[in-house]
C-alpha positions in Angstrom: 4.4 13.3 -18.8 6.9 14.4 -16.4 6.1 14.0 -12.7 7.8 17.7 -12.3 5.0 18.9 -14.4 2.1 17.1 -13.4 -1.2 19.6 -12.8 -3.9 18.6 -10.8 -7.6 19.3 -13.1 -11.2 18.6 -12.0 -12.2 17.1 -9.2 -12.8 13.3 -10.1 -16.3 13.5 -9.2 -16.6 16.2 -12.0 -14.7 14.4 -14.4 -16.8 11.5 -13.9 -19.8 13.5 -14.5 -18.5 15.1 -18.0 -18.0 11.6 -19.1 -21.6 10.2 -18.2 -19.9 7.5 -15.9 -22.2 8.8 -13.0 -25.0 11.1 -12.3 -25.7 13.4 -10.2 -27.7 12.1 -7.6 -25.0 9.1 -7.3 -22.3 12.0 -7.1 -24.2 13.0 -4.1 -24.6 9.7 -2.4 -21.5 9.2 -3.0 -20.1 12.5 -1.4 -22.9 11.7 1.5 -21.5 8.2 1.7 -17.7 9.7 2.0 -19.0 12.4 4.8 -19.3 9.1 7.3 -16.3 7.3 6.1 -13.8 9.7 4.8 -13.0 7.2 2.4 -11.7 8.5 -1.3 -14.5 9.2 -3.5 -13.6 7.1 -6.4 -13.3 3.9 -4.6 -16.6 4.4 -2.8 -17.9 4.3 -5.8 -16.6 1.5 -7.2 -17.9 0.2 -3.7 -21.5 1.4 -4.5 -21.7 -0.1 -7.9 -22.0 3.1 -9.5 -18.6 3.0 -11.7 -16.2 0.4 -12.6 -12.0 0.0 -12.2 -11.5 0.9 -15.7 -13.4 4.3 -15.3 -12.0 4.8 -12.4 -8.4 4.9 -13.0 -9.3 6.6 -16.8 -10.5 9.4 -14.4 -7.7 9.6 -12.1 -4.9 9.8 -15.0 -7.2 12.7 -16.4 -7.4 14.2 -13.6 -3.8 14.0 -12.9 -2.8 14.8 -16.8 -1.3 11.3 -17.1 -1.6 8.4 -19.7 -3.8 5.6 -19.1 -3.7 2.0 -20.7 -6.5 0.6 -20.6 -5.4 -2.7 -22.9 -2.8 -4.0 -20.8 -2.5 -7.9 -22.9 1.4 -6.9 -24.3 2.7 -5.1 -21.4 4.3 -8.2 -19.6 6.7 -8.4 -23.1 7.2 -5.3 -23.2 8.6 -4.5 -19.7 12.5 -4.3 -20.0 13.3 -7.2 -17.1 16.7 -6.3 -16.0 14.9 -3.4 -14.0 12.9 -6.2 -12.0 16.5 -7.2 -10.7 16.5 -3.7 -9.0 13.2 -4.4 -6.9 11.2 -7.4 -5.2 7.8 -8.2 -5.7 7.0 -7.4 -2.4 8.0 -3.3 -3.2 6.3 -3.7 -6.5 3.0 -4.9 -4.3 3.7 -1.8 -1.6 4.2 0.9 -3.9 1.7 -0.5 -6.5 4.1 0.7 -8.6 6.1 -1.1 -11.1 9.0 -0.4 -13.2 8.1 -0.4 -17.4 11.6 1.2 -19.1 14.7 2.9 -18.0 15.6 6.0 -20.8 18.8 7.7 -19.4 18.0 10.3 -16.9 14.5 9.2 -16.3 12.7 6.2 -15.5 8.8 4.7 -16.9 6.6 2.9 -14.6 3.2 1.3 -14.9 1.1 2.5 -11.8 -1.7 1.9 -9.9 -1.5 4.7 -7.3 -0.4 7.5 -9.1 1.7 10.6 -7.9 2.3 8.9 -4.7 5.5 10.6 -2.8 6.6 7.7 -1.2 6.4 5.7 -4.3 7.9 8.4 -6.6 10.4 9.4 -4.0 11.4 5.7 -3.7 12.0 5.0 -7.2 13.8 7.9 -8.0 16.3 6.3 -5.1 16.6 2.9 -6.1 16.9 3.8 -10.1 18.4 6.6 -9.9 17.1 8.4 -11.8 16.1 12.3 -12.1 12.8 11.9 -13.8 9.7 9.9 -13.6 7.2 9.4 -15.9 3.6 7.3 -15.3 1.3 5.4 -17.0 -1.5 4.5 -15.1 -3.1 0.7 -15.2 -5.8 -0.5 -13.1 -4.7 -2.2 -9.8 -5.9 -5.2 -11.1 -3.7 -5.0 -14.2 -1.0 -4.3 -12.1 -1.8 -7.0 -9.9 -2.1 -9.6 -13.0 1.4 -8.1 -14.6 3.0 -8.5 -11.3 2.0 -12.1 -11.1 2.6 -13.1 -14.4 6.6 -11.5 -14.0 7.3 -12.7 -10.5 5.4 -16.0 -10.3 8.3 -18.1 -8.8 9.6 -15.6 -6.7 5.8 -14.8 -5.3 4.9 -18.9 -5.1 8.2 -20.3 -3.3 7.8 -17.8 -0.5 4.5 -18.7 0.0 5.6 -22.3 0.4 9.0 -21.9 1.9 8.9 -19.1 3.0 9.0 -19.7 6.9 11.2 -22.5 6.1 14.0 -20.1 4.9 13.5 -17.9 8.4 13.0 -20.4 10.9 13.4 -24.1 9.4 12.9 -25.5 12.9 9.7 -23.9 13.6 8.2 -25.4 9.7 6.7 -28.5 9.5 8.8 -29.1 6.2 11.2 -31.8 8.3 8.6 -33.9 10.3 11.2 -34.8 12.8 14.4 -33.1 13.7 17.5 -35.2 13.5 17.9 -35.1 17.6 14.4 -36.6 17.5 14.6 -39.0 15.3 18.0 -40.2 17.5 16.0 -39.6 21.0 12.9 -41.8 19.5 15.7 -44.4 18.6 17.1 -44.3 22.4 13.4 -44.5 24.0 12.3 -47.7 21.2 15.6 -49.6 22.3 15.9 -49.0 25.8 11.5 -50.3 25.3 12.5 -53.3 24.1 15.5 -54.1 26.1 12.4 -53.4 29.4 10.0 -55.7 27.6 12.7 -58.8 27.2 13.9 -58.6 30.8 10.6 -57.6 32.6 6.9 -57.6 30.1 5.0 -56.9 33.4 6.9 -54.3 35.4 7.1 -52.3 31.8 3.1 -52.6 31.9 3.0 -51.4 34.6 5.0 -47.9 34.3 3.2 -47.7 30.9 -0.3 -48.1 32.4 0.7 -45.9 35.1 1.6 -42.7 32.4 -1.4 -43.4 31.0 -3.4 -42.7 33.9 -1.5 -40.2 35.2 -1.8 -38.1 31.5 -5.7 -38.6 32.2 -5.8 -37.4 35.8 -3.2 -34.5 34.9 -5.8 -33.8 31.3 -8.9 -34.2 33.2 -8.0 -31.5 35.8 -6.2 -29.0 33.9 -9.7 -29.3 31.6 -11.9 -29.0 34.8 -9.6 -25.6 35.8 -9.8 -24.3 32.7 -13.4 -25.1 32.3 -14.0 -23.0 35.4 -12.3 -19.8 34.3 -14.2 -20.2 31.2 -17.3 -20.2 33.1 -16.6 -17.2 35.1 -15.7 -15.2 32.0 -19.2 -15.9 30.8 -20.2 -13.0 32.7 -18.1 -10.9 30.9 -18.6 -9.1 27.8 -15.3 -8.3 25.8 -17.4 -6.1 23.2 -20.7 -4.3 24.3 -23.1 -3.4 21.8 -23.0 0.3 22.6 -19.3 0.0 22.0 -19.7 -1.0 18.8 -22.5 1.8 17.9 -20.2 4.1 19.6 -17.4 3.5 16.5 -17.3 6.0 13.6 -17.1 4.9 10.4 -14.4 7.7 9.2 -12.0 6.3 11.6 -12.7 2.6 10.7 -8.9 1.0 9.2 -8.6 -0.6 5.9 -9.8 -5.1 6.8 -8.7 -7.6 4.8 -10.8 -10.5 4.2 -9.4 -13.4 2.5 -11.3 -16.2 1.4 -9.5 -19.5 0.5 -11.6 -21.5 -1.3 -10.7 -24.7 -3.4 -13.6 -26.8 -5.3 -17.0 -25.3 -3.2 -18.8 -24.3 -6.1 -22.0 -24.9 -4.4 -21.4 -23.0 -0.9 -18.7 -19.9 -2.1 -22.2 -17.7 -2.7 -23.1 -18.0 1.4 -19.9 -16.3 1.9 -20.6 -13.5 -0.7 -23.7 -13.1 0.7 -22.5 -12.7 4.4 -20.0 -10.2 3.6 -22.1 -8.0 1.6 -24.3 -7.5 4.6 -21.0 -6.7 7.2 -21.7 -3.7 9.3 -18.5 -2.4 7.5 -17.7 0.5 5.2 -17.9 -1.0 2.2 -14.9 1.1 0.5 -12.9 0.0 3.6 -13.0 -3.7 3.4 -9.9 -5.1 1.2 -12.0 -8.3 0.4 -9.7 -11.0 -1.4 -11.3 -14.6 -3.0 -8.3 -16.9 -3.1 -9.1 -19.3 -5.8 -6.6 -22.4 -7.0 -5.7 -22.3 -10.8 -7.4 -25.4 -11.4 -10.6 -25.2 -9.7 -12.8 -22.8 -12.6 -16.3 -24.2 -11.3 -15.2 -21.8 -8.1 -14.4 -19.0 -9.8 -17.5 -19.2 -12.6 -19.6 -19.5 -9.2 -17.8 -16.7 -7.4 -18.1 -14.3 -10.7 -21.8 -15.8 -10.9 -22.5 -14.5 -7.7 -21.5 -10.3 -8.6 -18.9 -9.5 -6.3 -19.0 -5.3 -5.6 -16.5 -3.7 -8.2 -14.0 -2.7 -5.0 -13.4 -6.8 -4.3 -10.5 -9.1 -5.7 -9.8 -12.6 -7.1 -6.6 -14.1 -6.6 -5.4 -17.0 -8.5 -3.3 -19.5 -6.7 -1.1 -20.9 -8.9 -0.8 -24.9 -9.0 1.4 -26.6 -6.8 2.4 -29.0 -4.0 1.5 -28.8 -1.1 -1.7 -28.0 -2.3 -3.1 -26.3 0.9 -5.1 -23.6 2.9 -2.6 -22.1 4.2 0.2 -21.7 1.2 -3.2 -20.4 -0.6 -3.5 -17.4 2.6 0.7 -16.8 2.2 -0.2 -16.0 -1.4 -3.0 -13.4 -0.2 -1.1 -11.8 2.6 1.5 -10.3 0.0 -1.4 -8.3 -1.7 -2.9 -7.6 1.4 -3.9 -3.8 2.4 -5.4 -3.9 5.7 -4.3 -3.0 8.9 -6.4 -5.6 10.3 -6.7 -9.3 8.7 -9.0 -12.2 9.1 -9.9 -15.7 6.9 -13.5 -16.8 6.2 -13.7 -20.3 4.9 -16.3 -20.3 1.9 -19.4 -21.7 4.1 -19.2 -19.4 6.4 -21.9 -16.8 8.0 -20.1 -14.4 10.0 -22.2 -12.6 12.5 -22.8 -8.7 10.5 -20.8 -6.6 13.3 -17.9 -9.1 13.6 -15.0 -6.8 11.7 -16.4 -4.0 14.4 -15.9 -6.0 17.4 -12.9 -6.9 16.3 -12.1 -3.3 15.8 -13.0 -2.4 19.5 -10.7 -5.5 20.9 -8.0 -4.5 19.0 -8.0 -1.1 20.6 -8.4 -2.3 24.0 -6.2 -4.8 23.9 -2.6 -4.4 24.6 0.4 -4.0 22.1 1.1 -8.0 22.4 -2.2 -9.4 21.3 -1.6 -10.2 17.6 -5.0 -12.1 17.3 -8.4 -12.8 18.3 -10.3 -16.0 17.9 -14.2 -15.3 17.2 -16.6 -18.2 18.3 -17.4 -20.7 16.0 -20.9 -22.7 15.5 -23.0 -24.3 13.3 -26.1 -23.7 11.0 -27.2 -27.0 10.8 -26.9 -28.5 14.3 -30.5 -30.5 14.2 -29.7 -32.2 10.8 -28.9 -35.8 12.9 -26.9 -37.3 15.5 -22.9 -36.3 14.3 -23.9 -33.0 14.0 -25.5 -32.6 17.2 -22.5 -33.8 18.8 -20.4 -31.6 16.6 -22.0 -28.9 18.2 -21.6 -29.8 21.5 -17.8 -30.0 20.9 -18.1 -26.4 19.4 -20.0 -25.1 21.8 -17.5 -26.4 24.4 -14.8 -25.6 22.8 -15.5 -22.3 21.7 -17.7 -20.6 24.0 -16.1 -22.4 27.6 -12.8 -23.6 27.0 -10.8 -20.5 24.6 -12.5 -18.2 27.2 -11.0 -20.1 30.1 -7.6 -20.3 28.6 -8.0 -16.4 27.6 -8.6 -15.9 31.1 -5.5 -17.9 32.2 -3.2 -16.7 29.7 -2.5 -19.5 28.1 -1.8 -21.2 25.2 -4.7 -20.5 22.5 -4.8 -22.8 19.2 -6.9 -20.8 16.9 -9.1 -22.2 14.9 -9.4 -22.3 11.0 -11.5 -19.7 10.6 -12.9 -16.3 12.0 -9.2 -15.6 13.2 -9.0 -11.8 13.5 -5.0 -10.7 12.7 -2.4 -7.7 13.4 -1.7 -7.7 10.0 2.1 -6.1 10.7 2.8 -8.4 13.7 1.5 -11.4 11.1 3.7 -10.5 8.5 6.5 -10.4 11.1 5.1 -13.8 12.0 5.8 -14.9 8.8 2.3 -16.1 7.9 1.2 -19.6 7.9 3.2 -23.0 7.8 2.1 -24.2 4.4 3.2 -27.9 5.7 1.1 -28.1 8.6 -2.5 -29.1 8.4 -3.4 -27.4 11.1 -2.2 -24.5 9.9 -4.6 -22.1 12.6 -3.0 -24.0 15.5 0.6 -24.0 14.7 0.2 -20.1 14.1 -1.1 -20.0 17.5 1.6 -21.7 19.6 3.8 -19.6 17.2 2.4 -16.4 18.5 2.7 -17.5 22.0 6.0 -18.7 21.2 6.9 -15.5 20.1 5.8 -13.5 23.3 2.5 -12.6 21.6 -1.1 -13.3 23.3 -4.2 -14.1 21.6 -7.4 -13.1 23.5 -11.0 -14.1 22.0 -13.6 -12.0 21.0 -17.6 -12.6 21.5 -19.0 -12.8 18.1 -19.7 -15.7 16.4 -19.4 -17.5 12.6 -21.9 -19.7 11.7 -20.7 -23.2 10.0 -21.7 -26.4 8.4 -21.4 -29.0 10.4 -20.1 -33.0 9.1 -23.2 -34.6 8.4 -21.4 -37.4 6.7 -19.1 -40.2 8.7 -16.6 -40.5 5.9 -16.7 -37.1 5.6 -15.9 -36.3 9.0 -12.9 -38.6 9.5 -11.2 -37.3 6.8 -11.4 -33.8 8.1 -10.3 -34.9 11.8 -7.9 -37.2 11.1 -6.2 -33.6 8.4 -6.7 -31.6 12.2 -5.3 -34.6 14.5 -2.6 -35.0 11.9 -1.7 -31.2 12.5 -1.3 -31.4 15.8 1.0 -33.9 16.0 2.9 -31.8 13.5 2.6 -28.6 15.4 3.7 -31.0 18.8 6.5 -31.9 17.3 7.9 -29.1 16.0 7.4 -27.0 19.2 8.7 -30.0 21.1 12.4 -29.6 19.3 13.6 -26.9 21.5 11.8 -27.7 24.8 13.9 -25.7 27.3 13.6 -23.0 24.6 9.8 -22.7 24.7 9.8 -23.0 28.6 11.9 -20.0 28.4 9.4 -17.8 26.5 5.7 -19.2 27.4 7.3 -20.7 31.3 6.5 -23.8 32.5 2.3 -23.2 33.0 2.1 -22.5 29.3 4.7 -25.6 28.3 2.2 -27.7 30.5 -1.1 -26.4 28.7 0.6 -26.5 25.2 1.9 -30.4 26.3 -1.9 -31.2 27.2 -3.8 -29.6 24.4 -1.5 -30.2 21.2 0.2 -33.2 22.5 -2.5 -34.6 24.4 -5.3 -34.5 22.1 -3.8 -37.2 19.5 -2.1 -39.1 22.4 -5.5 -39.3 23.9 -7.2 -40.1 20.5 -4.6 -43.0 20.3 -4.9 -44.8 23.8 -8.0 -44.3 24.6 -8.7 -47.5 22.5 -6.3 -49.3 24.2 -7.8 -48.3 27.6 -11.3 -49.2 26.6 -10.4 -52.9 25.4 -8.8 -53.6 28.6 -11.7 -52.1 30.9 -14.2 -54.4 28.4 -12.5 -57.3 28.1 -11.9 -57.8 32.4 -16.1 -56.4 32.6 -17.1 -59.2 29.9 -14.6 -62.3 31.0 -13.9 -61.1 34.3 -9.8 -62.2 33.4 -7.7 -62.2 36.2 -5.0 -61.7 33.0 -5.3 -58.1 33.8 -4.8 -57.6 37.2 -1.1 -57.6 37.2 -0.7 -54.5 36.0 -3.1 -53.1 38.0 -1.4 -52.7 41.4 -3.3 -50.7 43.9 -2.0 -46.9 43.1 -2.7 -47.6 39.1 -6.1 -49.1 39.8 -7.1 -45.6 41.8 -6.2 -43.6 39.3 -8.1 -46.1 36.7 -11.2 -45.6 38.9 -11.1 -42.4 39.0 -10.4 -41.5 35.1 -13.3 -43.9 34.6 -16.1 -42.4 36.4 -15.1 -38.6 36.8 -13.3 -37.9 34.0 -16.2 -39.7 31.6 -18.7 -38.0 33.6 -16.8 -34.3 33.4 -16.4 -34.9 29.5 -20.2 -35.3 29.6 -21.0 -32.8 31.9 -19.4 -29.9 30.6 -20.9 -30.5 26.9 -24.0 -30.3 28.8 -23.1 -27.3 30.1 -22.1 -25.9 27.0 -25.2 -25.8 25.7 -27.0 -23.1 27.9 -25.2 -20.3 26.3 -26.8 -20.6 23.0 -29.9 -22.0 24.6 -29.5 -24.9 22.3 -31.1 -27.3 25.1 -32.2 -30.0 23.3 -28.9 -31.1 22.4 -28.4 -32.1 25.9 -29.7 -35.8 26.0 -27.0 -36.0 23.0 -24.1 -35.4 25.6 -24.5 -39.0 26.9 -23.4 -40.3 23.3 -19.9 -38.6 23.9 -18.3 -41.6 24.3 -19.1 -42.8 20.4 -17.9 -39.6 19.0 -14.7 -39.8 20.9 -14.6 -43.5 19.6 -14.7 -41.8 15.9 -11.5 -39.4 17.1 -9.7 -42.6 17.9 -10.2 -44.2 14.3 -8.9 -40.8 12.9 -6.4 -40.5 14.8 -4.9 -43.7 13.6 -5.4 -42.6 10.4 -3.4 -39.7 10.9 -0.5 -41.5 12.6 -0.2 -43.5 9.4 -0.2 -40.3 6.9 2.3 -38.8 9.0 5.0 -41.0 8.3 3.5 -41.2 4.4 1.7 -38.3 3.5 2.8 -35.8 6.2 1.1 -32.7 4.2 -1.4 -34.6 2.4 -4.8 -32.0 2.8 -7.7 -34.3 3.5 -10.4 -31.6 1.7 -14.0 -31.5 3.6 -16.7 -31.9 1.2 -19.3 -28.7 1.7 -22.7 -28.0 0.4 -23.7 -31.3 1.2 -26.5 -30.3 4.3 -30.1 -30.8 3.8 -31.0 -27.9 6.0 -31.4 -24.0 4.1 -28.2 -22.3 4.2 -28.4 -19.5 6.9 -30.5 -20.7 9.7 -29.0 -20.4 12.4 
């Protein structure tokens, strides 16, 4: 049928009715349900349960006197593909429209979002065309077709994509040409110090060393500070988030990257079906890799609600989280965007706080971090002292750096996006391991800000030792990646972030690994003079070196150890505190990663170290 002749009919709640898809009490619940949420009537009730996709759309192309095709198998043949030379995936994905055969003056398209002006007006443009005519396929159909014809196109963009815009800020090259020639400069100019003078080069080394610690452990005490005083504060009040209405609440995306967690996917599921959300507002997207069907059975096992979505991630290298959440962003809806790894137990009113941040925030925040923690902190001693760090980390030291405007690295999860200023972004760095991180200093890099917000997502903590160096060493790895990337333009980034933000990015994602790596060599010294008492040692320990030793020794241990005590009044989790004093072993553990990430830098640079999940004793849920 012509779009010049198309004539609206029955409502689609009556059409639904004349074809026994619903009853009438549904109707009503479903009208009662739209009164709060002003959301369209056919979705919510694909979001109550009470009619499928198919039905839907076979009630929307009655409605509007259109065709619908319902067996969509030989469409992909059938599609005449020089059209698809006329438009990109990404308009097929905006438009949900997509185009099927071109007959002279007028134009066929396969559609999801039938008599759309924008979509109509915008094909008649680009084809040229004086007539349209529709044929309406579910948005899953058009989703599948859309796939199938653009795969490449859709798959290298989410790989290189941010390597075609901005090659220097992608972790693609490890090092830039200038720093492969500066390393070369340092290394010889190294060796030519240690032929003509071993001792005075000890020295100036030993003295850096200490110097990075005293710098690290007062920037970490200042920072801790400012995250202590913003304990008082309350970004997002309760009453703020009753005071909401749902019939103003946006579109959210949730995308789920998941990628062999057959056994934990269903705690997600769970979670989000109980978000203080409008259901037919939540754009809910399970990213699952093409060869990884135990997932999906278990996802499909679990009855997803008819208005969610599984994406399948084609196979390919680099086989990672983020490539997998470049894939998702292109079928993305929402105005606002966040990831949930699969274990994950997000508090019920999270999307809402976000919500209220978002709106009180100003123009230039493009994110905001949401506390993580863990589920199973008493299972034994690693994760007890992984929820310290958390704890710490999460609910001191963001807060502080919020506070101080400073650099944030986002963590991997509970990240709540801008989904315009994201896309602008251009998504994740599908090379980087740390994917979360390097999207922060990006942001900042960019002149955005990242704030945090006071809700939190409930984890499962490394119970495992193997298990847990792998997935260090994967985020120690990333930040050595991120360092270096952001360290190939320095006066650059000094210009944007200024020199307090160059210092705080230096100390956090430079730092960390730097730490992780000499603190080993630092400790064997200090042990070897306290157990031989070797006068070997003294030499490059003049007087100014040995204060700064001292001090690094007994403060900055005892600040470490301090503040994860600290960090447990908060959550009132106070019989971690004794654990606090074991620090010192679980920093150890860093170390080991970390050298295990300097070697897969140079060999397997975006190698994904996957954490096993699903392998706690504890129930899932108790937090």
């Amino acid at each position: 049928m012509s779009v010049n002749s198309v004539s609206v009919s029955k409502k689609i709640g009556d059409i639904l009715l004349d074809l026994g898809y619903i009853t009438l009490p549904q109707l009503h619940e479903a009208l009662e349900y739209q009164k709060n949420t002003k959301g369209r009537i056919g979705w919510i009730l694909v979001a109550l349960g009470f009619i499928n996709r198919i039905q839907l759309y076979e009630c929307l192309a009655l409605h509007y006197g259109l065709e619908f095709r319902k067996d969509t198998g030989n469409m992909e043949s059938e599609i005449d593909k020089p059209l698809l030379s006329d438009i990109k995936h990404e308009e097929v994905i905006e438009y949900q429209t997509l185009p099927y055969r071109k007959e002279k003056d007028s134009i066929i398209v396969l559609t999801a979002y039938p008599n759309n002006n924008a979509s109509l007006s915008f094909f008649k443009n680009r084809f040229k065309v004086n007539e349209i005519w529709q044929v309406v396929i579910t948005d899953l159909d058009l989703t599948k077709i859309t796939e199938a014809l653009y795969r490449d196109a859709i798959l290298d963009k989410s790989i290189y994509g941010l390597f075609y815009r901005k090659p220097e800020e992608s972790a693609y090259s490890v090092f830039s040409k200038k720093q492969v020639i500066f390393s070369g400069v340092i290394s010889l100019l190294i060796l030519c110090w240690l032929y003509f003078g071993v001792i005075s080069f000890l020295i100036f080394f030993n003295f850096i060393v200490q110097a990075f610690y005293t710098i690290s452990v007062l920037f970490k005490l200042i920072v801790s500070l400012a995250g202590i005083k913003s304990e008082i504060e309350k970004p997002v009040t309760d009453d703020e988030v009753k005071s909401l209405k749902n019939d103003e609440m946006p579109v959210y995306t949730v995308l789920v990257p998941a990628y062999k967690e057959p056994e934990v996917i269903g705690i997600l599921m769970d979670a989000l079906k109980k978000m203080n959300y409008p259901q037919n507002k939540l754009d809910i997207i399970l990213l699952l890799e093409e060869d990884d069907r135990e997932t999906f059975e278990a996802a499909k096992n679990n009855k997803p609600p008819g208005n969610w979505r599984f994406l399948i991630v084609p196979s390919s290298q680099p086989k990672t989280k983020p490539k997998a959440c470049n894939y998702g962003l292109f079928f993305s809806r929402g105005k606002y965007l966040v990831i949930y790894d699969a274990e994950d137990i997000p508090e019920p009113d999270q999307l809402k706080k976000a919500v209220v941040v978002f709106k009180k925030g100003g123009k230039d925040y493009i994110c905001y971090q949401g506390s993580l923690n863990y589920f199973n902190k008493d299972e034994n001693t690693l994760t007890k002292l992984f929820t310290l760090e958390y704890s710490y980390w999460y609910d001191y030291l963001l807060h502080g750096l919020d506070r101080l405007k400073l650099v944030i690295p986002l963590g991997g999860t509970s990240n709540h996006f801008d989904a315009e200023k994201l896309k602008e972004l251009g998504g994740w760095d599908p090379f980087n391991t740390t994917e979360d991180a390097d999207l922060g200093v990006r942001a900042y890099a960019k002149g955005y800000r990242i704030g945090v917000v006071n809700t939190t997502t409930f984890e499962e903590a490394n119970s495992r030792l193997g298990n847990f160096i792998r997935q260090r060493s994967r985020w120690i790895k990333g930040y050595m990646q991120t360092w270096l990337v952001y360290s190939r333009h320095p006066i650059k980034l000094i210009k944007v972030i200024g020199f307090k933000g160059w210092v705080s990015f230096n100390l956090f994602i430079g730092g960390t690994p730097f730490a992780s790596l000499v603190n080993p060599i630092t400790w064997s010294v200090f042990f070897v003079w306290l157990l031989t008492k070797t006068k070997l040692v003294e030499p490059i320990f003049p007087p100014e070196v040995l204060y700064l030793s001292l001090f690094n020794l007994l403060f900055g241990n005892f600040l470490g150890i301090y503040l994860n005590m600290v960090a447990v009044f908060k959550r009132k989790y106070y019989t971690l505190i004794p654990f606090a004093f074991l620090n010192p072993f679980y920093w150890f553990l860093q170390s080991i990663a970390s050298y295990k990430s300097l070697w897969q830098l140079f060999n397997k640079p975006f190698y994904w170290e996957k954490t096993q999940h699903g392998i706690t004793k504890h129930r899932f849920g108790n937090a």
